[in-house]
N, C-alpha and C positions, 0 to 999 in steps of 0.2 A: 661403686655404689652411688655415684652422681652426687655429692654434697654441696656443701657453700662454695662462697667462694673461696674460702681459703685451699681449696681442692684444685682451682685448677691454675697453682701457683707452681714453683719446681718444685712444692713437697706435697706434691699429689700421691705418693705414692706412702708417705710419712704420715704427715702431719691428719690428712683426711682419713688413710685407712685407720689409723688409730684414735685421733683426739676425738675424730666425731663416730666416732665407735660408741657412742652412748654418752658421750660428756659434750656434747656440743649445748648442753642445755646446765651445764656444769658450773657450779661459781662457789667455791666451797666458802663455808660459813668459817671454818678455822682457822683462816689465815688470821694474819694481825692487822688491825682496823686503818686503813687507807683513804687519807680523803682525799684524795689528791683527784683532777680530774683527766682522764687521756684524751679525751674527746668530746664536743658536743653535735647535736645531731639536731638541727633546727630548733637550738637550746635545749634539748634534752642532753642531759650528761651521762657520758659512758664513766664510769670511775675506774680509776687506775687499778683499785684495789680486784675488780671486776676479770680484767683483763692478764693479771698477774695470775690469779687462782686458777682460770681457763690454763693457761702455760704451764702453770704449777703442777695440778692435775695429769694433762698429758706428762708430763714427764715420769710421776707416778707411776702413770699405766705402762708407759714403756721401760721401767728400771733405769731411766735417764737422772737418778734423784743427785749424784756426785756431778760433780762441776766437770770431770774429767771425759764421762763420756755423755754428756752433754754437747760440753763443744764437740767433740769427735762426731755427734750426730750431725750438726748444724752443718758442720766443715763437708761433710758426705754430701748435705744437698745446696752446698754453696748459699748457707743460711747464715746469718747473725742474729746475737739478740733482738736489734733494731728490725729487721727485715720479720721476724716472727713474729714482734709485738704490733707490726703493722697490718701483717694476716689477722690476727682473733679481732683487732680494733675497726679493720673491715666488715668482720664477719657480724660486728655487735652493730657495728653502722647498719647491716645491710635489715638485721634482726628490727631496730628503729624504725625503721623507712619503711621498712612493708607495715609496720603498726601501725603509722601515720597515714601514709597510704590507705588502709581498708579504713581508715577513719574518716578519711575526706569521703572514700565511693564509698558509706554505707554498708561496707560488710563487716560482716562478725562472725564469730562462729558460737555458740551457745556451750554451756559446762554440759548439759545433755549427752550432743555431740561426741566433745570429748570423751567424756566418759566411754562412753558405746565403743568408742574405739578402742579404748583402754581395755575394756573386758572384753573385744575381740580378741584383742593379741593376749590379752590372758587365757581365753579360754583354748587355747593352744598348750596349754602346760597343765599338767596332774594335779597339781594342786599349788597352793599361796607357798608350800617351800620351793616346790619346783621353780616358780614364778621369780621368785625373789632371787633365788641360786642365778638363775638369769641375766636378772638388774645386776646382782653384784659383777659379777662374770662382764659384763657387759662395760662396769665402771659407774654406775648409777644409780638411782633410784627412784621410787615411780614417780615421786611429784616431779622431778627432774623429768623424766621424759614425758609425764603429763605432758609438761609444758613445751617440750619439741613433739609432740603430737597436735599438741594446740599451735604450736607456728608454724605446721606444715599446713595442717587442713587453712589457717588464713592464709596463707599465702597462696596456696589451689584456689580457694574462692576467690583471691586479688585477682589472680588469673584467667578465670572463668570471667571476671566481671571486664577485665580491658584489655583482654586480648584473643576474644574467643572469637571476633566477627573475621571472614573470610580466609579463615585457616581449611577449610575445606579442602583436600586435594581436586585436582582437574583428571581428568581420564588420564589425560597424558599421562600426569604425574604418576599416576598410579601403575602405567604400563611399562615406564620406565623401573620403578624399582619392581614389579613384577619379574621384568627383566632379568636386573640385577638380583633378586634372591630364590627365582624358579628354583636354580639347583640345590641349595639350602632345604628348597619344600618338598624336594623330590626321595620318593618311600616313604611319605608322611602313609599312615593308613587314619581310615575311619573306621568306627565299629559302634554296635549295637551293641548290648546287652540284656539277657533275664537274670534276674535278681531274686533268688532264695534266702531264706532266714537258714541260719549255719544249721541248724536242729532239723531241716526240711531237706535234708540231703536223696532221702528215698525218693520223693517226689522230681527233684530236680534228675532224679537219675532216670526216672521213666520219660521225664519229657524231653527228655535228651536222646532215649533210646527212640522217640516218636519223630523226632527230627531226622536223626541220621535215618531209619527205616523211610521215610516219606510219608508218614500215618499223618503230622502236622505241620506243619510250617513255621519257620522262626517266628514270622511277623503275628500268628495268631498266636503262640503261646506267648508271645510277649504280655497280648493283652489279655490273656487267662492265668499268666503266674505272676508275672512277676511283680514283685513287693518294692520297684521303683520306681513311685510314680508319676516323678519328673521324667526320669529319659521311658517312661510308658506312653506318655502322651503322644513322644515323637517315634512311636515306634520301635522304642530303647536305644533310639540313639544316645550316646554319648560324645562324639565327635571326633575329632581327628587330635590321635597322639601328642602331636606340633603344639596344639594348642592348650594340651591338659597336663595335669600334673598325676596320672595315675599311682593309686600303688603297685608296690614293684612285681606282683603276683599277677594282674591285671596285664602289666609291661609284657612280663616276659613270654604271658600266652599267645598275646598279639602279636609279639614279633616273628612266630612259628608260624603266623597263620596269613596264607595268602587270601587273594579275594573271594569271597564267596565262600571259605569255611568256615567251618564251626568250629568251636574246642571242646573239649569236654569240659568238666564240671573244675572250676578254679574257684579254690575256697583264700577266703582272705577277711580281714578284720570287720569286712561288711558283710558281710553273708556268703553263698555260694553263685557264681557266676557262672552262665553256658555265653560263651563273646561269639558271636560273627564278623568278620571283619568284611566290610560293605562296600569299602573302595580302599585303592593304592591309588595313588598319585607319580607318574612319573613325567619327571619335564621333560616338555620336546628339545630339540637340541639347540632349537630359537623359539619363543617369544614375540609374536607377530600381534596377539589379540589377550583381553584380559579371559577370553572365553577360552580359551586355554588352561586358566587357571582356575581350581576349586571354588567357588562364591565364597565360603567361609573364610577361603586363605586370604581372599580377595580384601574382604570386611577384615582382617585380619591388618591386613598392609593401610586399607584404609585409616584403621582407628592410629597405627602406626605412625601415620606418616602428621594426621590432623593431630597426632598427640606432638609431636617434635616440632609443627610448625606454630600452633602453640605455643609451645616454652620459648621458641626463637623470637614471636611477637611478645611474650611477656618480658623475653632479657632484656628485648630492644629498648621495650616502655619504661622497664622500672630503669635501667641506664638513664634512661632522659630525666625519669625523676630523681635520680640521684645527683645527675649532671647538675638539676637546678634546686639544691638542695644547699641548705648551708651550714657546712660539716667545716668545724673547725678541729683541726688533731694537734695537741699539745708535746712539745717535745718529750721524749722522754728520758725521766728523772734518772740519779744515781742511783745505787744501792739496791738496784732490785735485785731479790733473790736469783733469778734466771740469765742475769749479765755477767757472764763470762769474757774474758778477755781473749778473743781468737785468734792473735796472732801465732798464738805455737801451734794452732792449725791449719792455715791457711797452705793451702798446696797445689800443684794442677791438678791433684786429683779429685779435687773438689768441683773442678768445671766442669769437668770430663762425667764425673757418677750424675751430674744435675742433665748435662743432656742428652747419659742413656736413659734418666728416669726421665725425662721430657717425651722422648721416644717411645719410651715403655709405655707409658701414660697415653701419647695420639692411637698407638697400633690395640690397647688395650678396649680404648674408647671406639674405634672402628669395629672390633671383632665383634663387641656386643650385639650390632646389627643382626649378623647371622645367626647368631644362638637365642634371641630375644624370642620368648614364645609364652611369656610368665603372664607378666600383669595384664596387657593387652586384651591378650586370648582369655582372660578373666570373665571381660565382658562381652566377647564374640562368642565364646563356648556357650554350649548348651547347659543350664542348671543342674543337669541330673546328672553331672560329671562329679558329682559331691559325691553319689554313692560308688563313685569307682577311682576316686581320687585323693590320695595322700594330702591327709593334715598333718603340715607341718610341724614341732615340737621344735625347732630349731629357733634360736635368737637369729641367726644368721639368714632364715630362709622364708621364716613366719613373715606374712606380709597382712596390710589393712587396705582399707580404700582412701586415707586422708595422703596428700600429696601437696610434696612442690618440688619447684620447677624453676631452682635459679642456675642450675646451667642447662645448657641444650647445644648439642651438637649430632650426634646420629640420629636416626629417626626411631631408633629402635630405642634410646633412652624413656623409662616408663616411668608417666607422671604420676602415676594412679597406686606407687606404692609408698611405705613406709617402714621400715624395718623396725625391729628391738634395735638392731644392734647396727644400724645406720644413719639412727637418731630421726636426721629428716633430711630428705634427697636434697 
């Protein structure tokens, strides 16, 4: 899910898929009053108490709450207390710096904004219990990820502001990974559709029976029926599979259908569907020209590749402004709750799980490249893929348009989302 940076430490597979599973914005109010400070951040102070409740929390969510499989977790990714409370106190530094940051360039982002995005990913769920069943499931709640909503969208705008010049990809560039993911894009299909209201099934069945006879043509009943008037404009396109998220009724018509057919009448939560499927894609066996490949895949790889080089000029810049930043970290105190004594667990098998998860973690971070067809294809798709495409209800799959971008490593890493339930990339 791309997180902070406590993510791409050896408990990438730990401490990211869980802590910042919706608590990355987490600081509970019930701990016991700490004044202690763990860090300052060009004099702003991180407090100790701040950094304890983060840790405290994750442990919570993971039923890490006894001191016994606590350590036992730690010892698994070659962690100690020292070595975790220096992950969250990164992660609050890093929270700092991009603050400071859009303060010096001028950007903000407005409570508007926010909001708007807030009741995006709400309006993903049935109603304010659904919503909340969510937050809670999640570890959270909404001012909580309010607020990692509101630090992802700053940090996208930090981004957009001082690192957006010359990220363009070059031809080359682009024929090169063309190269490398033709066969990934190969059996993508595209398709059209006419769009009936569900109650209009008669009608959709005659002009169905006028298509297959040869009485009319897809491309004119598109613009004599149908009730989509997004993919009407383009003929009813809706685009190429690869890049949309249809629902699963939609899916599985189109996978039946080679080029140039029609299906019959496919009913689903939007009305009644007649699909044509307009092209298949199949890669050659090389790769010589980008005219080879589909424009949209093209635009596709494009947005791909200008999103990843991107995040790679924004780690660069914000590294330099951290480099020249002046972060003082305080040792840390006794008696914290989360200080376990590790030597009853200290073992080889602690080096050994830390770098098959290190492992796990590069080969995981590579694979996303191939399968990446979500956020990208968001803005490359055609509009009118809304009436043939699954809204999500999922914490885990609902996605917004506010973004960041503090790691970057594949191109296929996408800036442009944000989850419920991955707080903020």
């Amino acid at each position: 899910m791309k997180s902070f940076n406590i993510a791409r430490s050896v408990c990438a597979v730990a401490l990211s898929a869980a802590c910042l599973t919706g608590l990355a914005a987490c600081s509970s109010s019930g701990s016991q009053s700490n004044d202690q400070v763990a860090a300052t951040v060009n004099g702003t102070e991180i407090s100790e108490q701040t950094v304890t409740d983060y840790i405290q929390n994750f442990r919570t969510s993971q039923n890490l709450t006894d001191d016994d499989s606590w350590g036992k977790w730690m010892a698994q990714y070659s962690l100690d207390p020292s070595s975790v409370r220096d992950e969250v106190i990164s992660y609050y530094e890093d929270i700092e710096l991009t603050k400071q940051a859009a303060d010096e360039n001028g950007v903000s982002v407005s409570d508007d904004d926010v909001d708007a995005q807030v009741e995006q990913m709400k309006s993903n769920y049935s109603d304010d219990d659904a919503w909340n069943n969510a937050l809670q499931q999640a570890g959270t709640t909404e001012d909580q990820y309010r607020e990692s909503v509101r630090q992802a969208m700053l940090e996208s705008a930090l981004k957009d502001k001082v690192a957006s010049d010359n990220t363009d990809p070059s031809d080359d560039d682009l024929l090169t990974y063309a190269q490398q993911y033709a066969s990934a894009f190969s059996g993508a299909k595209k398709s059209s559709q006419i769009l009936f209201s569900s109650d209009d099934e008669a009608t959709a069945q005659e002009v169905l029976d006028k298509i297959n006879s040869g009485e009319l043509s897809f491309e004119d009943a598109v613009q004599q029926y149908s009730t989509d008037d997004a993919s009407k404009a383009d003929g009813g396109n809706v685009g190429w599979d690869l890049l949309n998220q249809f629902v699963s009724e939609y899916t599985d018509a189109l996978a039946n259908l080679s080029e140039g057919q029609v299906s019959g009448l496919v009913k689903s939560d939007y009305g009644i569907h007649i699909i044509k499927c307009t092209e298949v894609y199949t890669a050659p066996d090389e790769v010589t020209s980008l005219d080879q490949v589909p424009p949209e895949l093209v635009e596709y790889l494009r947005s791909m590749v200008k999103s990843s080089n991107e995040a790679s000029a924004y780690q660069t810049w914000f590294q330099d402004y951290k480099n020249q930043a002046d972060i003082q970290k305080n040792d840390m105190p006794s008696g914290l709750p989360y200080d376990v004594d590790m030597s009853q667990y200290q073992s080889d098998d602690s080096s050994s799980s830390s770098s098959s998860t290190d492992a796990a973690t590069s080969s995981d971070t590579s694979s996303d490249a191939s399968s990446a067809a979500d956020s990208s294809s968001s803005d490359s798709s055609s509009s009118s893929s809304a009436d043939a495409s699954s809204s999500s209800s999922d914490a885990s799959s609902a996605t917004d348009a506010s973004s960041s971008s503090s790691s970057a490593s594949a191109p296929s890493e996408s800036d442009s989302t944000t989850s419920l339930s991955s707080s903020a990339n």
